[in-house]
C-alpha positions as CSV (number, residue, x, y, z in Angstrom):
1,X,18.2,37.3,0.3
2,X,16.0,34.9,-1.4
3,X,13.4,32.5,0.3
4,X,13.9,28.9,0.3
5,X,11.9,26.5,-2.0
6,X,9.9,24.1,0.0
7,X,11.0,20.4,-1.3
8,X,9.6,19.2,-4.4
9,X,7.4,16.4,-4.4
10,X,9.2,13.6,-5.3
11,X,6.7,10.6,-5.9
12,X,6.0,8.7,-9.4
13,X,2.4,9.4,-9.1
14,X,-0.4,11.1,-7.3
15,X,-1.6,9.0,-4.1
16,X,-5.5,9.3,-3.9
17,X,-7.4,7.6,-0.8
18,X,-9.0,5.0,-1.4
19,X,-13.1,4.9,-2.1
20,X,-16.1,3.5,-0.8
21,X,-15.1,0.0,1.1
22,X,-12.1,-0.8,0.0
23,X,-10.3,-4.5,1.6
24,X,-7.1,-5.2,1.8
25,X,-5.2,-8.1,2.7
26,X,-1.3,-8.1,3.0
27,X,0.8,-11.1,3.4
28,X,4.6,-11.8,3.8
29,X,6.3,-13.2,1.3
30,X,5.1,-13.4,-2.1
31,X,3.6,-16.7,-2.2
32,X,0.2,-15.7,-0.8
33,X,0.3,-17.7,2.3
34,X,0.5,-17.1,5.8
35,X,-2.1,-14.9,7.9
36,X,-3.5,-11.4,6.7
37,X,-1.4,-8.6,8.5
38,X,-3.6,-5.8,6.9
39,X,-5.7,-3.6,9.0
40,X,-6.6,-1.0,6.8
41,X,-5.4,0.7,3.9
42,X,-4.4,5.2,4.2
43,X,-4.1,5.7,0.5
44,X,-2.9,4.3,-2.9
45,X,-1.3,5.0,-6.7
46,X,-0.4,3.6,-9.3
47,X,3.3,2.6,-7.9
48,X,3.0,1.9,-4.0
49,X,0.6,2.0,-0.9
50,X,0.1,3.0,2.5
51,X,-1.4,0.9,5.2
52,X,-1.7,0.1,9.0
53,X,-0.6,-3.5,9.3
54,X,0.4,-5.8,12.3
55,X,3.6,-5.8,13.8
56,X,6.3,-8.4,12.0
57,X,7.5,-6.9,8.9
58,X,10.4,-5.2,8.0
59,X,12.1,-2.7,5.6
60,X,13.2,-4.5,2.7
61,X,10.8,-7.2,3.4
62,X,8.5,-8.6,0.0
63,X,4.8,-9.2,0.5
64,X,1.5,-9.9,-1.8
65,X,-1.2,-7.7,-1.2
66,X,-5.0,-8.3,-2.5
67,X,-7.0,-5.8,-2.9
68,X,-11.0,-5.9,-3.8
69,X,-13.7,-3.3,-3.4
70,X,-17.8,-3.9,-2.4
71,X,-18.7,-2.4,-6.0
72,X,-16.2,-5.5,-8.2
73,X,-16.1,-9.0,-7.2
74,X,-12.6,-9.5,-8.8
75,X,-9.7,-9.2,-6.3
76,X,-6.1,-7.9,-7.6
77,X,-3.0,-9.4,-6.6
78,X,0.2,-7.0,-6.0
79,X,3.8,-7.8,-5.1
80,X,5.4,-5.2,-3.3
81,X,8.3,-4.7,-1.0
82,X,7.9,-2.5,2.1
83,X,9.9,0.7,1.7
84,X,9.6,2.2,5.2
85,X,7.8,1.5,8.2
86,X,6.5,3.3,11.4
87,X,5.9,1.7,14.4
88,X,2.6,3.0,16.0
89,X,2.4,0.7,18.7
90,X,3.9,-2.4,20.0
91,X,1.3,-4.5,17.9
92,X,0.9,-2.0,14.6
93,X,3.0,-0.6,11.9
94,X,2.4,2.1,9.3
95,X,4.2,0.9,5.8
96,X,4.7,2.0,2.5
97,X,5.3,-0.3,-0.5
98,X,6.1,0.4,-4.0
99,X,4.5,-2.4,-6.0
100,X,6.8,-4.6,-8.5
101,X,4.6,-3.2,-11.5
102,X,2.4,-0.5,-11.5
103,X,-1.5,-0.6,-10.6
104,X,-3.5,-0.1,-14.3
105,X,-5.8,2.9,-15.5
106,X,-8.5,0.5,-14.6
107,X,-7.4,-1.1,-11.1
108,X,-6.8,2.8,-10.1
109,X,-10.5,3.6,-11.2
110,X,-12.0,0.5,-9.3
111,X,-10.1,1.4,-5.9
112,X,-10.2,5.5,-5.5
């Protein structure tokens, strides 16, 4: 009888949490407008995000996220689309978003 393999890991790339002071801002739609829903950020990669957010978004649902860091003044701009969601508690979600195009080298360096 043989023992069962544990599932593989099936992500496109290695999440990492992020370092140092890390900001986030996450807002519905891709437009940029509307308030910040972002209350903190649980990790990153090059392909997608986790984060605590407000309640009001959905599966399916696109959003722009900006993220910055204390150590560089420039902010990056990501449009994602939330891939699941958790609901913690009547006013927060969990979410993970896999980003339109992937984070570079260099953005990945800045952030973890």
């Amino acid at each position: 009888m043989s023992t069962p393999t544990p599932h593989p890991n099936r992500r496109g790339s290695i999440r990492k949490k992020p370092k140092g002071k890390v900001q986030i801002e996450c807002r519905k739609g891709t437009t940029g407008l509307g308030s910040n829903l972002a209350l903190m950020i649980w990790d990153i990669s090059q392909t997608g995000a986790c984060l605590v957010a407000q309640a009001g978004l959905e599966v399916q649902d696109d959003v722009e996220l900006q993220l910055s860091s204390i150590g560089s003044p420039r902010k990056v701009k990501i449009h994602a689309t939330v891939v699941w969601l958790e609901q913690l508690d009547p006013q927060r979600v969990s979410i993970g978003v896999r980003f339109h195009k992937p984070l570079t080298y260099l953005d990945m360096q800045q952030f973890t």
